[in-house]
C-alpha positions in Angstrom: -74.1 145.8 100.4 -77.1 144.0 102.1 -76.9 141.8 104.5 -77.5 138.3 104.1 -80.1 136.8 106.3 -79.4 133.8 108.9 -82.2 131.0 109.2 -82.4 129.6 112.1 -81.5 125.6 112.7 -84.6 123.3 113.6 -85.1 122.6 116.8 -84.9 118.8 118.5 -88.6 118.9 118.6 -89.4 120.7 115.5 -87.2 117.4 114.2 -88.9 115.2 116.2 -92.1 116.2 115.4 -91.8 116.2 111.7 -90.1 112.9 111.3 -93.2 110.9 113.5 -95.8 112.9 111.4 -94.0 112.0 108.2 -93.5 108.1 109.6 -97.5 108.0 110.4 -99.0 109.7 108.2 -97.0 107.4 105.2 -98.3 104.5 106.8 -101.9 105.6 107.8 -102.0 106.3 104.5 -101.1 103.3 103.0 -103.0 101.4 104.9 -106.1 103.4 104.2 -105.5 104.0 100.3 -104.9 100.2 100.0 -102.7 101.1 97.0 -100.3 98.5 95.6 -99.2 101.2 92.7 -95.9 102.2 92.0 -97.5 105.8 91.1 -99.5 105.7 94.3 -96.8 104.6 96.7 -94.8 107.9 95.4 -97.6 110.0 95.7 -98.3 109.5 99.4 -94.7 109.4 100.4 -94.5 113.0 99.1 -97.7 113.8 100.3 -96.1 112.7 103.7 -93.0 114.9 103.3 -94.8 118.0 102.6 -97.1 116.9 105.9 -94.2 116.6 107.9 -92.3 119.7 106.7 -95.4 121.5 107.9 -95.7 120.3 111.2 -91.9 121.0 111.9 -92.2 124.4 110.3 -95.5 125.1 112.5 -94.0 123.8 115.8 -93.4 126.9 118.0 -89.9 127.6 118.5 -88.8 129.0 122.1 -87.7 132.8 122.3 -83.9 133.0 123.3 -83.5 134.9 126.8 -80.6 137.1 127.9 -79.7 136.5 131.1 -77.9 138.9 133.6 -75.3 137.3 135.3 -73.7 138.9 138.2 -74.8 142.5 137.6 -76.6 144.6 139.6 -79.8 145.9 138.4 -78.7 149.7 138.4 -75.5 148.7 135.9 -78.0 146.7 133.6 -80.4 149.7 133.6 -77.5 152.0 133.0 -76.3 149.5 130.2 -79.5 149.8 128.3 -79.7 153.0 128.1 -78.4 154.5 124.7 -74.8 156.5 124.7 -76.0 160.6 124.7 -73.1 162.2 121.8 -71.1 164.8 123.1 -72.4 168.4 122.7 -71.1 170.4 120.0 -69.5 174.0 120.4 -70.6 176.5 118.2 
């Protein structure tokens, strides 16, 4: 059975970010399109949505880091190293 595959969760900044580009972009927008219309309104509020899920998609998440924590750098060495099976008699 396959595994099922964990998405990560957004980030503060990914959220950040996507939520001021979505707030400035609707209302640079409006202000530019000059558009009183019902039809218009919704067109540039999803415009602004897909804008802002963009730029929180495209916002460079940092790389977790392991961090050794009272180990010397021998026992991390030999930790990393992969487990050699036992040889078999013939």
């Amino acid at each position: 059975m396959p595994r099922p595959t964990v998405t990560p969760l957004p980030t503060a900044v990914q959220l950040a970010c996507g939520a001021c580009t979505v707030v400035f972009s609707t209302l640079a927008m409006l202000l530019l399109s000059r558009t009183s219309s019902a039809v218009g309104i919704a067109l540039i509020a999803v415009a602004a949505l897909a804008l802002g899920l963009l730029v929180a998609l495209r916002v460079p998440v940092p790389k977790s880091r392991l961090v050794a924590v009272n180990r010397p750098a021998v026992q991390r060495a030999e930790a990393t190293e992969p487990a050699q099976a036992p040889a078999r008699a013939a």
